[in-house]
Each structure stands twice: as C-alpha cells, then as structure tokens.
Steps between C-alpha positions, in 0.01 A plus 500: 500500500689828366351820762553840378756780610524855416348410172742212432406123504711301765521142541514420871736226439731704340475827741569200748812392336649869440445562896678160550776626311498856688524310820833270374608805406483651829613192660788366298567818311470593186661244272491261786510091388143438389586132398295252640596104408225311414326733317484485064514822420334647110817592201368810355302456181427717157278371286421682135245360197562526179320383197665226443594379859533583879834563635600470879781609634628395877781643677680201674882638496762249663235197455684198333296359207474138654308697822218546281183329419244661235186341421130534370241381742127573466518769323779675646863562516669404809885586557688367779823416623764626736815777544769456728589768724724731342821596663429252764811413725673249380533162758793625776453857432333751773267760344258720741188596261399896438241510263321221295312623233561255209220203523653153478383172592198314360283696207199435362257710248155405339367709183192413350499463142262600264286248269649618194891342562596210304671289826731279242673818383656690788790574491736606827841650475727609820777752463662810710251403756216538353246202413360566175176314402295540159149295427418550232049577362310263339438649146 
C-alpha cells in the first residue's frame, strides 16, 4: 500500500528501508560495512527493446564465467551465481575492514520475459564485466 506525502507517492517499505539505512548510518557511520553473509544480493540490470530483439545488460565485474548459471524458466530469465570477495585477505594475512561497499557472495536475479522471445535463440556474451544477453522477437 503506497500512502501519500507532500504530494509524492511513498512506498512504506521503501521509506522503511531508507530510515534503516539513516540509522546504519548513524550507527556504523557513513560508509560503514553493510555486508551481511547469507544474504543474495540483485547485479544491477538495463534492459532496452529493439525491433528486432531485447538486450540485457548486467553488471557482474570480478564474477568468473564458470560462477554463473543463466536459464529460461516459466517465462522468465533467471541469473544466478556467485562473486568472491574482492580484495579479501589472503589465508595468513591480518586485514581490519573499513568500508564494504562492493556486494559479493551469492547472486541471484529473475526478469520476466515477454511472450514474443524465441527461447532457442538467446544468445549471452560476458566481457569487461558486463553480462550481455540478446533474445531475440518472434517475427
């Protein structure tokens, strides 16, 4: 349920979340570690349609090809998978943590597709950290 404010529409869950992060920012600082394990946390997605096809692009910079699993599954596109943590210490060496800001860990993303994709034909490319995915229209 979305409640109005000074003539804007806010979504209690996400006025919620923003006062959550006000609150860690107060506590921990700004720019304090954030990272919680366990949780899958969302790459960032742009999708664009063209006449021909849809194109998706996915920022996943420092994940290794073999961490990731595409797929098609009733009727949408789910992305998974997993990054290390980068610049972790390495086994023996002593590191006290600042700021954590990069996600890492377990990932996972569902799109919905529309009906007009022809499933046999994507087509999914990965270079300079960026997931690029095309499916191409039914004509």
């Amino acid at each position: 349920m979305a409640v109005q404010l000074h003539g804007q529409r806010i979504d209690p869950f996400t006025s919620m979340a923003q006062e959550m992060g006000k609150w860690m920012d107060r506590v921990l600082g700004p720019g304090g570690p954030r990272f919680c394990p366990g949780e899958v946390w969302s790459p960032a997605v742009n999708a664009y349609e063209y006449p021909e096809d849809y194109r998706i692009v996915v920022e996943l910079a420092g994940v290794r090809t073999e961490d990731l699993d595409l797929r098609i599954e009733d009727d949408a596109l789910i992305l998974s998978g997993v990054r290390a943590t980068p610049g972790a210490p390495q086994q023996g060496e002593t590191a006290r943590l600042h700021t954590m800001e990069i996600d890492h860990g377990r990932f996972s993303r569902k799109l919905p597709l529309p009906a007009d994709i022809v499933p046999e034909g994507v087509e999914a490319n990965y270079r300079n950290g960026y997931l690029w995915i095309r499916l191409p229209r039914k004509t």
